[in-house]
N, C-alpha and C positions, 0 to 999 in steps of 0.2 A: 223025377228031375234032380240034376245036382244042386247042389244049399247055394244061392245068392244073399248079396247083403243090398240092401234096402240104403240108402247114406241122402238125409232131406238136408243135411247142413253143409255149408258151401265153404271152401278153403279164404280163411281170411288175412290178409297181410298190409303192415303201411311199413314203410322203411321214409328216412330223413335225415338231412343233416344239416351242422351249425353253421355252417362255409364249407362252399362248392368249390374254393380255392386251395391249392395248396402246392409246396414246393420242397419235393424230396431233392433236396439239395445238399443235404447234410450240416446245416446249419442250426440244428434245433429248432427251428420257427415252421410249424406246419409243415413238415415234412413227411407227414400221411392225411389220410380224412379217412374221421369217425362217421361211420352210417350207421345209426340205431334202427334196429328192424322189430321187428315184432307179428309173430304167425301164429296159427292154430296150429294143433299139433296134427300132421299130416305125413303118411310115408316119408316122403322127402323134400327137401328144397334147393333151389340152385340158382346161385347168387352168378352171374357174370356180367364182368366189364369190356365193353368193347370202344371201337374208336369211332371217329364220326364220321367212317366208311362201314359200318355195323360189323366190323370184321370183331368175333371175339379174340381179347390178351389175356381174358384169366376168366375162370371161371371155378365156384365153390361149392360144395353139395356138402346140406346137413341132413341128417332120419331126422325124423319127427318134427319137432321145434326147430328156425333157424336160431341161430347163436340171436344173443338180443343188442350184437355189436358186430360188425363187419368191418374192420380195418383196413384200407388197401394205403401201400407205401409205391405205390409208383411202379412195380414189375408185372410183368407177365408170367405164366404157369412156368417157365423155364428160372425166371429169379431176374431177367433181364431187366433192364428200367427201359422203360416206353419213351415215345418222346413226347416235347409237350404239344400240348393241344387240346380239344375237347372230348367228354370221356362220359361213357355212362354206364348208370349201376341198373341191372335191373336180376329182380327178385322173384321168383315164379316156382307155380306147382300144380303138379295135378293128380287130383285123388284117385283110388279105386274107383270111384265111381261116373269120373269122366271130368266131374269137373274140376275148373280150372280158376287160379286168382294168380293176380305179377303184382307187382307196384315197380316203380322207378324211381334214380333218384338223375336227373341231368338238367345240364349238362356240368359234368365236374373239371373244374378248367385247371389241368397240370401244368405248371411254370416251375422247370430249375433256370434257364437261362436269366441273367439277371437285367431287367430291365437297364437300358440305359436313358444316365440321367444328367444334366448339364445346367449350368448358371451360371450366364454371362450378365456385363455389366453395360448401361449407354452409356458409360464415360469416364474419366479417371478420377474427376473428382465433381462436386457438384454443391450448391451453396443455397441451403433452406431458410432463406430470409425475403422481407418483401420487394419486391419489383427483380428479382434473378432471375435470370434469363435461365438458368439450370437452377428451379426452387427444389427435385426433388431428383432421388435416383432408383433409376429404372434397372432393375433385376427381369433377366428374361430366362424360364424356364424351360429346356427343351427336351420333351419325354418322346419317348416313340411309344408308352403306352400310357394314354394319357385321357379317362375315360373316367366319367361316374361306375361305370361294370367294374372297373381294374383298380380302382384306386378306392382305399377305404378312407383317407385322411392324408394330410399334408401339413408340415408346417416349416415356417423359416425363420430364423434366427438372425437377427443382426446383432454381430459381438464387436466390439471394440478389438484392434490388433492386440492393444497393450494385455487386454483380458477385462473379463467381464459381459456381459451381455444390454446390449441398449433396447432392442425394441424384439417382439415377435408377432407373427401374423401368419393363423394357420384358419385352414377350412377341410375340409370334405368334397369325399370327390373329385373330379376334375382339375387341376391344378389351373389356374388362369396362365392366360398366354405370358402378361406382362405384372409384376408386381411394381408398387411403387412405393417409396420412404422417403415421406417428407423430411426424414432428419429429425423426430420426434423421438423421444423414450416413449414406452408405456404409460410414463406418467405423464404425458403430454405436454415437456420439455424438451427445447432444443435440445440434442445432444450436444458431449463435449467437438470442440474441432480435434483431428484428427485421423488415423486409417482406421478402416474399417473392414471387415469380412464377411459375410452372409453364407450361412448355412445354411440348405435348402434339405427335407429328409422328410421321402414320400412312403407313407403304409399301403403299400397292398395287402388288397385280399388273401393273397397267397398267401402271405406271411413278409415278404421282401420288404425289407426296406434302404432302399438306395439313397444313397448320403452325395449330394456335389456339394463345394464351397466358390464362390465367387471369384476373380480376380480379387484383390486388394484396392480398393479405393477411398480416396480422401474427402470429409467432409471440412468445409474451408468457407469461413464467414467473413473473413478478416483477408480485406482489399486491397490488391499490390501497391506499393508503398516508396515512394523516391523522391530524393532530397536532390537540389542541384544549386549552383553557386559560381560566378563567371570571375576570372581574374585575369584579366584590367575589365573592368566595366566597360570602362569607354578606352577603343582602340582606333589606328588608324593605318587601315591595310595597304600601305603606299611604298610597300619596300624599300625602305629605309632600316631595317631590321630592327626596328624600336617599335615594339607593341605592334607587329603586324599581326597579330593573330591573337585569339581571345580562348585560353584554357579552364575548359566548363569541368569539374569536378563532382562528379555525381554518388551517391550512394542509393543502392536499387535491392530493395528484396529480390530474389531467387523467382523466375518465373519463365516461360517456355520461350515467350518473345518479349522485346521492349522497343516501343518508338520512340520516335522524337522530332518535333517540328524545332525550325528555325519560322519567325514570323512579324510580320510588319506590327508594330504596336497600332499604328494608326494607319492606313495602306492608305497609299497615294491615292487610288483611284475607287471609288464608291462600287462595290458589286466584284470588285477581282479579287485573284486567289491569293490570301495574305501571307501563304504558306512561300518560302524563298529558297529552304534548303529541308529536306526531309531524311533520316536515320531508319534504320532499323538490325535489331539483331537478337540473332536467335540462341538462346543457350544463355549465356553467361555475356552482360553488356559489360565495356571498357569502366575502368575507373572514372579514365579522365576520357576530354575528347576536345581536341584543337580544333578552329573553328576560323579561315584565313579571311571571311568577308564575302565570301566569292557564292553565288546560288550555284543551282546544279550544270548550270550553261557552264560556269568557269569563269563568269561577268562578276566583278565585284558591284557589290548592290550601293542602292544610293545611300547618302547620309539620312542620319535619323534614328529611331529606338525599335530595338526587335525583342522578340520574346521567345526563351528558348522553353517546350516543357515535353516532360515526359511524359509517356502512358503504356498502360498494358492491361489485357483484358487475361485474368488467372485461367487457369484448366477448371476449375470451379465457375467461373462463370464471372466474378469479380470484376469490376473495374476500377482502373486508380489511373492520376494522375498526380504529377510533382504542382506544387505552385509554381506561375511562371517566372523566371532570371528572367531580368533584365540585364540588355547587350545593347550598346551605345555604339557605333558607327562615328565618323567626324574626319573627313577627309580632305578638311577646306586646308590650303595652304600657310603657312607659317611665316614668311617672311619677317626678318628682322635686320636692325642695321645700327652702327656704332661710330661716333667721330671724337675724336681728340682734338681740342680747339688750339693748341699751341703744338708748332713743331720742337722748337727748344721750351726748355723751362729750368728753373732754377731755386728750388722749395730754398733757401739759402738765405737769398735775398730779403724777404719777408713774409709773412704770415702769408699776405694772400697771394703769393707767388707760389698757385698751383696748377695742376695740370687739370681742368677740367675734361670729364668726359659723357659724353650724352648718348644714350644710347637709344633703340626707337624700337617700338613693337608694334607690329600691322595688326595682328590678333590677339585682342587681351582675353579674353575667356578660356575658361579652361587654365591658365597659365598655373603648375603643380610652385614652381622654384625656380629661380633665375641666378646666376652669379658670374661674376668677371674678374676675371686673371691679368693682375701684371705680371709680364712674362718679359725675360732679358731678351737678351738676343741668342744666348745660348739653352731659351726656353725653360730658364730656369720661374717658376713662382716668388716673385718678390710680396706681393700682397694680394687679397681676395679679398673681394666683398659680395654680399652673398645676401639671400629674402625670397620671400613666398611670395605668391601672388605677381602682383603686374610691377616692374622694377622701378625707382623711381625716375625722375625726367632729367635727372642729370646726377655725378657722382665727380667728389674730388679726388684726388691724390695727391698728396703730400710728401712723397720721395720716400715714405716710411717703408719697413716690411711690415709683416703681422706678428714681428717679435718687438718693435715699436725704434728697432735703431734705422738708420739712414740705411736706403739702400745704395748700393754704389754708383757710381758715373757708369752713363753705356745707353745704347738703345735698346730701348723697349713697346711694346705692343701691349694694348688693352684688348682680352681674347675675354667675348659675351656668346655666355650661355643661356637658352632659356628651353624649359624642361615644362613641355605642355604634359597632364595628367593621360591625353589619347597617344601618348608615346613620342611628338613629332620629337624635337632635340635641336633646333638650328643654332649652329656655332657661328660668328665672326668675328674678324679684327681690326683694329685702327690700324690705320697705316705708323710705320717708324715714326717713333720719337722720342727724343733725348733728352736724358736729365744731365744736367752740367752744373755741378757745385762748386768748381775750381774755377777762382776769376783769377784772368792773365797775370803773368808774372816780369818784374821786369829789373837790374839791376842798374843805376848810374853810377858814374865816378868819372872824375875831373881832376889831372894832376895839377891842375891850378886853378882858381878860381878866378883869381886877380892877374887882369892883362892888359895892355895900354896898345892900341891897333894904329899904331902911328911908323913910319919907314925908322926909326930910329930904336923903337924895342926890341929887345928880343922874346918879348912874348906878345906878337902881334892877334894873336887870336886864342880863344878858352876852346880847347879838346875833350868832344865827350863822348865818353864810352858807355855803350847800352849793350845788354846781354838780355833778350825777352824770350819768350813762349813766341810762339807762331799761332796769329788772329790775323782776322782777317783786314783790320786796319790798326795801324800806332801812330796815332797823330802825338805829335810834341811843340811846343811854339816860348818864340822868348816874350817876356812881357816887360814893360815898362816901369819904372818905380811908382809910375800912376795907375799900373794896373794894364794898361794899353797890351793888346799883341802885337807885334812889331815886326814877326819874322813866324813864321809858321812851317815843320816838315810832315809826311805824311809817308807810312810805309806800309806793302801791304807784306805780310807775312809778321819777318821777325824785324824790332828796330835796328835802324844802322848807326852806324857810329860819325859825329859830324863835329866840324870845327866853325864856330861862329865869330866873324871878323870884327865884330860889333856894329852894322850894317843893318838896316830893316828892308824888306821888301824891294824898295828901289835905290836899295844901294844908300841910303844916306846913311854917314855916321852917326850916330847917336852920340848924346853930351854925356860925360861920365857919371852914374850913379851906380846903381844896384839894380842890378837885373835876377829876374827867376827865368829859370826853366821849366815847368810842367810837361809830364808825357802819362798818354793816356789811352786803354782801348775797354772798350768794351765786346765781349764775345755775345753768340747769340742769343744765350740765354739768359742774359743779361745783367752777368756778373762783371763789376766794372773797377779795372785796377788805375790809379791815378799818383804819379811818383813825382816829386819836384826836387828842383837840383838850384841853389842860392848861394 
């Protein structure tokens, strides 16, 4: 017979590796898998990889011993790169004598394509304090492989924009759907306020690690903030252009929107909406903002106290409100009224020869300032007298100005003002009235004094010559050496010029003595001229 070989020992083999991941990518990071093998020593061995349709991409043959390391970079027998997917190592032999030993190493999972990886944010900013309605910000991660199998570890970074790093929170495996940050450091301290950023940076097995960064958002504890301030307090929307309208002056932090009621301090009716005029605005509010009375109908509201304030709820979650301004309403009517008790007058005459003037106010409350003007006829200011509060119940005038000399002869009017704090303004005036310092004027002269009224004189009568002012009466009368009148003339304008026969009333002659003359008027104002002729 020809020589055979007898062989009791059976081909032995284990192959293994450290990660069944990897990514010829050309980035350094796993971009082959090591398989350590280990054989008896046998004719041959022959390593091939195939794909997870058993089709073989490569395949290795070693005599004797395999290599005690099997390298594969991702190509086929040709040098081609494969694509990814799942892949297996299998290791086999069979001896002279028939029998047979494999091991395997699968599945070996090839990724160059790089995961994709995202972090998104629930909001722009968010406010980690007690009772916030946003206490905490929610990072959402979005992987399309996103598996205990695929992912070795994970972790996220939250860094300050400015630089630096606030808090981190990493795990294994699995990335969760939602992560959350209370706005803690590590050290379990608020962070500072502020932007923020989160980095999110997942290991796979492969080797890959895919990096996303978050929007930019603001951590924000500190609660929108405005100041407001009404000027005039109190107005009175009656179109009279004095104080119709109330300019509220506000200073507002920066916030996405800002409201603002208008509102009854005390509403009329028990259960209704106190709310009368309502604001809003988005972006950037006004400085200032006019405010004419009127609610959203276009009705001006009743009188009484309103309350303006602000509010606004931040991107963070925050809410703020201004303290409420007060805004006074006061629409009731003003009437007022003024008399002059003398039509002429004559400051001249004496001390209390003035002109009183009384003036009247329907509405004392509220009254800011009051004052009254003598005023000429040509509306010139002769004097002012002037006071806070409620005016007094009557005022003289004395003919003076307010530089303390006389003012001159003329008509004049007392023009009252009163200046209510809600804006009203009511002006009026006395009617015409004269001041008259000049008393009548008047000259006599007589070319004789001494005359004898008898047919045989030739001065039967005394001739008298007057030269006056024009008033409205010149009485003149002869009188008697006992004082008697005896004969009386009366003129109205200017006096006339008369000849006296020495005769009284009904004609009788008088017995010779010494006689007076007197002539005399007095004008309206009571300046009174009186001239005797002897």
């Amino acid at each position: 017979t020809s020589p055979f070989i007898i062989k009791n020992r059976r081909p032995e083999v284990t192959v293994s590796a450290d990660n069944l991941f990897f990514s010829p990518d050309g980035d350094n990071k796993q971009d082959s898998i090591a398989i350590a093998q280990n054989t008896t020593d046998e004719e041959n061995w022959t390593g091939t990889i195939s794909d997870d349709k058993d089709r073989i991409i490569k395949s290795v043959t070693w005599p004797g011993k395999a290599a005690g390391e099997f390298v594969w970079d991702g190509t086929d027998n040709d040098g081609n790169k494969v694509p990814d997917g799942d892949y297996r190592y299998f290791l086999a032999t069979t001896d002279i004598a028939g029998n047979q030993a494999s091991a395997a190493v699968t599945p070996i999972k090839l990724q160059t394509v790089k995961p994709e990886l995202s972090l998104s944010v629930g909001g722009s900013a968010f406010s980690p304090k007690a009772g916030s309605a946003k206490a905490t910000m929610e990072l959402r991660p979005v992987l399309k492989l996103n598996s205990d199998t695929d992912i070795k570890d994970w972790k996220l970074q939250i860094n300050p924009v400015a630089g630096g790093n606030a808090r981190n929170i990493s795990g294994s495996g699995k990335v969760p759907e939602t992560l959350l940050w209370d706005g803690k450091t590590d050290g379990g301290r608020v962070a500072p306020e502020g932007d923020y950023q989160a980095v999110l940076t997942v290991n796979y097995k492969s080797g890959q690690t895919p990096t996303a960064q978050s929007p930019k958002f603001v951590l924000d504890i500190t609660p929108p903030s405005a100041t407001a301030f009404a000027d005039p307090v109190l107005f009175s929307p009656n179109g009279d252009s004095l104080k119709d309208a109330v300019t509220i002056t506000q200073e507002l932090s920066k916030e996405a929107q800002w409201k603002a009621t208008i509102s009854f301090a005390n509403p009329p009716t028990a259960g209704a909406d106190p709310v009368v005029r309502n604001y809003s605005w988005t972006g950037t509010a006004p400085k200032t903002l006019s405010w004419d009375g009127m609610n959203a109908q276009g009705i001006v509201v009743p009188d009484g106290r309103y309350l303006y304030q602000l509010e606004a709820v931040d991107a963070a979650g925050n809410a703020g409100k201004s303290a409420p301004t007060e805004i006074r309403i006061d629409n009731r009517a003003t009437p007022i009224a003024i008399k002059a008790d003398k039509r002429w007058f004559s400051p001249v005459i004496d001390a209390k020869n003035r002109q009183t003037i009384t003036p009247s106010v329907v509405l004392t409350e509220g009254i800011e300032s009051w004052q009254m003007e003598i005023r000429s006829a040509a509306n010139a200011v002769a004097r002012t007298f002037k006071g806070t509060n409620n005016p007094p119940a009557s005022l003289e005038w004395d003919g003076k100005t307010d530089a303390g000399a006389m003012a001159p002869d003329g008509d004049y009017t007392a023009n009252f003002t009163v200046s209510y704090l809600k804006g009203n303004r009511p002006t009026v005036k006395t009617d015409v009235f004269t001041m008259d310092t000049k008393a009548p004027e008047i000259t006599l002269t007589a070319p004789d004094l001494i005359f004898a009224p008898d047919p045989d004189s030739q001065k039967q009568v005394v001739k008298v010559k007057q030269v006056s002012s024009t008033e409205e009466l010149w009485e003149g009368s002869i009188q008697s050496p006992d004082g008697k009148v005896i004969k009386s003339w009366f003129w109205k304008g200017q006096a006339q010029d008369f000849a006296w026969d020495g005769r009284d009333e009904n004609g009788n002659l008088q017995k010779d003595g010494v006689f007076m003359y007197p002539v005399w008027a007095t004008e309206k104002a009571g300046n009174t001229t009186r001239l005797e002729l002897k």
